[in-house]
N, C-alpha and C positions, 0 to 999 in steps of 0.2 A: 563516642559517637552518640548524637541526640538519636529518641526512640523514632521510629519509620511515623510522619504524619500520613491520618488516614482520614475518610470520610468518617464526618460528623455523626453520621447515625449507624445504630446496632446493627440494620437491616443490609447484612454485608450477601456479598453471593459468598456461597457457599467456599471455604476453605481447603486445601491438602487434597487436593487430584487429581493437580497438573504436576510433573516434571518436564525440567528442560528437553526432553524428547517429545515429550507430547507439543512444548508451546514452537519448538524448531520445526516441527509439522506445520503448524498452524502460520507460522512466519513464512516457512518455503513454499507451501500450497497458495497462499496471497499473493507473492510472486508470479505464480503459474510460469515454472522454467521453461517447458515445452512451447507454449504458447508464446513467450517470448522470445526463444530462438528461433522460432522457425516463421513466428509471424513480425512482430518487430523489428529485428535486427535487419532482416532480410530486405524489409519492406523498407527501412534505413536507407542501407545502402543503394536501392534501388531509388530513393527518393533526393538523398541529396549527392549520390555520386563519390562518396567519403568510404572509404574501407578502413580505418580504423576504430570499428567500431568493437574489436576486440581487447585492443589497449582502453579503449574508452571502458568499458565494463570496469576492467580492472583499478582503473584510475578512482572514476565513483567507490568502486568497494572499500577502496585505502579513504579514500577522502570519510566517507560514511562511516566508516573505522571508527575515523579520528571524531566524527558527530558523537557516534555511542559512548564514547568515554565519559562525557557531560551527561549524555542524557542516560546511561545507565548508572552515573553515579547520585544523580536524581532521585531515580529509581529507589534507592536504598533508603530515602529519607521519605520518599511518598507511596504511598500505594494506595490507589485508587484507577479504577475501572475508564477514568476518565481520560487518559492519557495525556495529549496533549490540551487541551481545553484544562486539566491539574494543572500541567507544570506552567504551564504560561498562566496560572492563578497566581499560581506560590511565589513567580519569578517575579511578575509583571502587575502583579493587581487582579481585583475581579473584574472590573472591567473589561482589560483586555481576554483575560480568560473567556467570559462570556464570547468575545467578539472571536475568539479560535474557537470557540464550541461551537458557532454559526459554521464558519467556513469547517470546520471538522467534518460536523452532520455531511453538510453540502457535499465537499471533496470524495469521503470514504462513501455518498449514497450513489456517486452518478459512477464512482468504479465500477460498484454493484451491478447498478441497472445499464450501465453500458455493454459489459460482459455479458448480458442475455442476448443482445443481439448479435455477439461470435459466436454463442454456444448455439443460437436458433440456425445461425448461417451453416456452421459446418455441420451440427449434425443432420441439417438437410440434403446438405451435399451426401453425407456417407448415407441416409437410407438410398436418396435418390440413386445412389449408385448401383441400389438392389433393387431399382427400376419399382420403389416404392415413393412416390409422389406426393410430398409432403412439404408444407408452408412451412416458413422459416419460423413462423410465432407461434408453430404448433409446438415442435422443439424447444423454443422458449418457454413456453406455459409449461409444459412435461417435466424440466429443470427448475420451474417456478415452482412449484408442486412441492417435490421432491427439499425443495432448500425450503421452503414454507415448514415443513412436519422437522426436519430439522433440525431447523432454529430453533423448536419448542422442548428438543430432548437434551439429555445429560450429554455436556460439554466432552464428556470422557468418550461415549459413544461416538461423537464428532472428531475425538482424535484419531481414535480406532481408524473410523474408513479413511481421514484425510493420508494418515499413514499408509495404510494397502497403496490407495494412490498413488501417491506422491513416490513410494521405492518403485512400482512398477515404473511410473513417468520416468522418474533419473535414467535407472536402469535399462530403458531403451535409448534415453540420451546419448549414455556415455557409449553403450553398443554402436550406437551409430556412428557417433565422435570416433571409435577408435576403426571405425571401419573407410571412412572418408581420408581418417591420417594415412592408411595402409597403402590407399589408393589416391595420391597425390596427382595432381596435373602435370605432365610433363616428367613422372618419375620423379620429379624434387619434390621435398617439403620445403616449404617456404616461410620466413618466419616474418616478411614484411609487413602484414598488419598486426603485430604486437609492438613497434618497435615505438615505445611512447614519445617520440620528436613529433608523429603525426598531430599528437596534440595540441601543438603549440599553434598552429595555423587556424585562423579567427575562422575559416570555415565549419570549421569542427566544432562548432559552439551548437548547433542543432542538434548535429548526434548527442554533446553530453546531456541535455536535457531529456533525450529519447532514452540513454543510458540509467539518469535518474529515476526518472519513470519505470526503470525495469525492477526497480529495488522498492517499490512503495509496496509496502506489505511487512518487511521486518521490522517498523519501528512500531508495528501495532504488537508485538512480545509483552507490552509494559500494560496494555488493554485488560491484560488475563492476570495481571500481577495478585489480583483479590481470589483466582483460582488456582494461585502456584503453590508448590510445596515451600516453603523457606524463600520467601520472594527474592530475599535481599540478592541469592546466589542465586537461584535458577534463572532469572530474568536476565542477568548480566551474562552467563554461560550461554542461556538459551539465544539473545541478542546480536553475542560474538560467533557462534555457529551458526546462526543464519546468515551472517554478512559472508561468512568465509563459505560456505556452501553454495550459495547464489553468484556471488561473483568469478569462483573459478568453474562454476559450470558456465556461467553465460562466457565469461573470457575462454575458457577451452574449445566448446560449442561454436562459438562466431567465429575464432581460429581454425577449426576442424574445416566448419565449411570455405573459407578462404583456402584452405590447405587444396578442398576436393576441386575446386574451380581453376586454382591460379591464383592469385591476387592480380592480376590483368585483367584478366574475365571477371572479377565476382561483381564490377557495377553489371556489366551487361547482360549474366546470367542474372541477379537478382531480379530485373530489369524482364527479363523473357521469364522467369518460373514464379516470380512472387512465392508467396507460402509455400508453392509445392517443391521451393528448391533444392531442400535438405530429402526430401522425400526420393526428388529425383536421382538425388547424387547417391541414395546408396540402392536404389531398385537393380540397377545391370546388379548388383554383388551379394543382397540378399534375396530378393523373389517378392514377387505381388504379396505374399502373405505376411509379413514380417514388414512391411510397408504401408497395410492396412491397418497392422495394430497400431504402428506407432503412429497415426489415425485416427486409430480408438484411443492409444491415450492422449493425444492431443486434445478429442473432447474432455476424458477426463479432468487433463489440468485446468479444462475453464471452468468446469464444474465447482472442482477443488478454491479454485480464487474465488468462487461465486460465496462457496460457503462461508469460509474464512471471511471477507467482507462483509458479509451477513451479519453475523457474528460483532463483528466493529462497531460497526453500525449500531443493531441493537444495545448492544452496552452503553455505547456513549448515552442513548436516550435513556438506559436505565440511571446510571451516572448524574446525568442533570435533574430526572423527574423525582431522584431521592434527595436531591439538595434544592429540590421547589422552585427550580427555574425554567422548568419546564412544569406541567399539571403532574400532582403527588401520584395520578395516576401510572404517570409513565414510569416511576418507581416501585412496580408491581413484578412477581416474580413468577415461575410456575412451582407451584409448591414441592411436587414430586420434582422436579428438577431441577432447582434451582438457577432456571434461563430467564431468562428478563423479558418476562411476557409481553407485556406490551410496546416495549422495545422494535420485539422481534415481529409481532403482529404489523406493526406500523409500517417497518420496512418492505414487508411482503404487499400491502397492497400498495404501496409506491411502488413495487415492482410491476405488480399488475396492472394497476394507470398506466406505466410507458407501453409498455409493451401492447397492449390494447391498443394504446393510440398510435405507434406506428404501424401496429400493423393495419387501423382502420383508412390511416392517409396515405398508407402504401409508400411509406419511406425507405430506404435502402438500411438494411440493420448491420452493415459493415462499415459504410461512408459516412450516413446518418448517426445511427446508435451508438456503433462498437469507437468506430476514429475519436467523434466529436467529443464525445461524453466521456470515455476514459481519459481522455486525455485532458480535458476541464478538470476531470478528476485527481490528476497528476500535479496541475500547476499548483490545486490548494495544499495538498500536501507539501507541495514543495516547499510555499509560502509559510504552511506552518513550523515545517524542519528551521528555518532560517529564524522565524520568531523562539526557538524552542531555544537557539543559540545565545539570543539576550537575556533571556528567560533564566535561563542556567549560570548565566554569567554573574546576573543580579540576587541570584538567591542566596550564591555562596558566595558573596560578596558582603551582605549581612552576616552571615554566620558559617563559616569555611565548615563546619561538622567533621574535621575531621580530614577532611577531605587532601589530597594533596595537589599543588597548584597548576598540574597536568590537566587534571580532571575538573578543576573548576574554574578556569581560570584560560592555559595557552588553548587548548583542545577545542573548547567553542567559540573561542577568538577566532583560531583559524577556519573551524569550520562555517563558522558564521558569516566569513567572508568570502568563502568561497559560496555558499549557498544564494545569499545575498546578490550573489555578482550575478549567478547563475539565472535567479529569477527576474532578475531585471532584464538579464538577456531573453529570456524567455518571453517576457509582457512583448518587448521592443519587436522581435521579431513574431509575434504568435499567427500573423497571419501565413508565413511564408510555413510556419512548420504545418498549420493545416492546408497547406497549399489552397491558399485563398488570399487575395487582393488583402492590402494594407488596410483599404475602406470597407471592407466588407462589414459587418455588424456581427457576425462569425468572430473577426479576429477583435474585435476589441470589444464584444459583448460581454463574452466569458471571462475575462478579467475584471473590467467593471462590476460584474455580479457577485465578484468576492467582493467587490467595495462594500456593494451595498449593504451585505450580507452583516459584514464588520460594521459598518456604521450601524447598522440597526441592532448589532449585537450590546454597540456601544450606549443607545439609548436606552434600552434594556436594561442593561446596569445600572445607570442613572436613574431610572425610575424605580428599582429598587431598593437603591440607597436611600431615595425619598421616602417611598410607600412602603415599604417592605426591611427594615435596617439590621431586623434580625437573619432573614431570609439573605442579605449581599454579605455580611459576616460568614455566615458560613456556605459562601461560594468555593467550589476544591478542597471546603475539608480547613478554611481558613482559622475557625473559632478555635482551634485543637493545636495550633502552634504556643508554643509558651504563656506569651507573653499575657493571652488574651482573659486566664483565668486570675490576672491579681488585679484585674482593671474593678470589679465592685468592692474589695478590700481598702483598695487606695482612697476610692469614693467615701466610703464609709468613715475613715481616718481624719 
């Protein structure tokens, strides 16, 4: 097996501090499980009328599965902070790398800053509840704060609290899940929204794209690869434990609540309770108190996604400003901590721009901020997932490493075709999943804006290649593959 290609320069983050426990925190808190069963699923089924959104989970998890084979076997040959903006170098050129480092930034910064506007929504809801009377972008700012000091400390420290998190979050989950099964509708448990036939019905193409979006967060494991102990294995263990923890909670979870409702009822309860449905359905059985934590941790898990994206973010800008395609400055680090200073600097006052500015034009931070924006955020990831598939196809198509033809070869074939389908479905329909007109500039603004994004990624390269020939060589860490140190030897001959 050829040695792992890495970035071009010495000025690595810091090595040996993550394990697979630590990056499977950082994977499942990017998720934010809580937050997605109880607000997206719910909000699903109340929006397009579909209840299989529990086979749906499961479906993406297997399908994403079959994604991580390519791209965790990727993983062993590269390690760099860059994630996808690497592997679509290595795959695909600088070019397009540059042009996925655009939509990268873009994609993982509007999860970010979208998610302030849930965290400012509910924890306003829960003081106001203690008839403490508080703006939603006070909330915001307080969570801005709080992820700003953060960002700037030892990575390890950040796994620590995502950890506390994230076992209390499950840990009310599954409390609840097994309390909803106990208490079925009608005395039956029902097993109709698992039964995967639901998927075959063209309607059901909105849920899976709502289903995808629930899994954006474990393909950033490969982000921390420069902070893993023994990359090669931890990233791939960490990778396939995220996929397998996220999707049999969301698939148990979206079951559990179908179970408490009916599957008859669960459009029309979604429909009457939004978020508060899972909340509703286990109040008659545990008590107001045991209803508010899992409440509290609700805020927690946005908290937890806040970070973790944070985190993403930053890196990538670290990632590009050390391979000088972005200013040398953004490859600056904190010395005692080794966090990507000015990375994480950056993203925090783009945090603070938005949120400032909704809240100065008095825009809704759940319909406005939290809908729009995460979910802009979802489609570039998507778009990237699907590029990462050719990406990986073509790498080990030059040079197999080893590799065998599962992994480099059928795996992102197929999942590439299904991602590929998925996001075309997505563009075609984006207005109806934001429940907004076809014409609206909503629905076809936010796709075009990854155009842009990409095309100006792509003139960026080209004028590097011009002006800059040493700086487009080593875009992803390129000068450091073989080939590239016999090229003045030959010259010289």
């Amino acid at each position: 097996m050829a040695p792992p290609t890495t970035s071009f320069v010495t000025d690595r983050l810091d090595r040996r501090q993550l394990g697979p426990a630590h990056i499977v925190f950082f994977a499942v808190a990017a998720a934010a499980p809580l937050t997605v069963i109880a607000g997206a699923a719910v909000t699903t089924v109340a929006v397009t009328g579909v209840t299989a959104i529990p086979a749906g989970y499961l479906a993406v998890a297997v399908a994403l599965a079959v994604f991580a084979a390519g791209y965790v076997a990727m993983s062993r040959h590269i390690v760099n902070a860059g994630g996808f903006y690497s592997y679509i170098t290595h795959g695909l050129g600088p070019a397009a790398g540059i042009s996925a480092a655009g939509v990268a930034l873009t994609a993982y910064a509007a999860m970010q800053v979208g998610l302030f506007g849930a965290f400012g929504y509910l924890g306003s809801r829960i003081l106001n509840a203690f008839d403490i009377d508080t703006p939603w972008w006070i909330c915001g700012l307080a969570s801005w704060a709080i992820i700003g000091v953060l960002g700037l400390l030892d990575l390890t420290l950040n796994a620590r609290v995502l950890a506390v998190m994230l076992c209390a979050e499950v840990a009310i989950v599954v409390f609840y899940d097994i309390i909803m099964i106990s208490h079925p509708a009608g005395g039956v448990v029902r097993w109709d929204t698992l039964q995967p036939t639901q998927l075959l019905d063209p309607t059901t193409a909105g849920v899976m794209v709502v289903c995808v979006a629930g899994f954006v967060g474990f393909e950033a494991t490969v982000v921390f690869a420069e902070k893993a102990r023994n990359p090669k294995h931890t990233i791939a263990i960490a990778t396939y434990l995220a996929l397998g923890i996220i999707g049999l909670l969301y698939g148990l979870s979206a079951w559990a609540i179908s179970v408490a409702t009916g599957p008859a009822a669960f459009v029309a309860r979604a429909q009457a309770d939004g978020a508060e449905l899972m909340f509703n359905l286990v109040l008659p059985h545990v008590g107001q108190t045991l209803v508010q934590v899992g409440q509290l941790f609700f805020l927690t898990s946005l908290f937890a996604s806040l970070l973790v994206f944070h985190h993403t973010v930053s890196r990538y800008i670290y990632a590009l400003g050390r391979a000088q395609i972005l200013p040398a400055v953004c490859g600056r680090k904190v010395r005692q901590t080794g966090a990507p200073k000015v990375g994480s600097l950056t993203q925090t006052v783009l945090a603070l721009v938005v949120i400032t500015a909704f809240a100065i034009l008095g825009w809704d931070p759940m319909d406005h901020l939290f809908a729009l924006v995460t979910t802009a955020g979802g489609l570039g990831v998507l778009l990237l997932m699907a590029a990462t598939c050719a990406a990986v196809i073509r790498f080990f198509h030059r040079n197999p490493r080893g590799e065998p033809i599962w992994r480099r070869t059928i795996a992102p074939v197929l999942a590439g075709l299904f991602l590929t389908a998925l996001a075309i479905s997505t563009i075609i329909n984006y207005g109806p999943l934001l429940q907004v007109a076809s014409s609206s500039p909503l629905a076809w603004g936010f796709p075009a804006g990854y155009a842009v994004v990409a095309a100006a990624g792509l003139i960026w390269a080209l004028w590097l290649r011009w002006r800059r020939p040493e700086t487009y060589r080593r875009i992803g860490g390129l000068d450091h593959q073989p080939r590239q140190p016999r090229r003045p030897q030959a010259a010289s001959a």
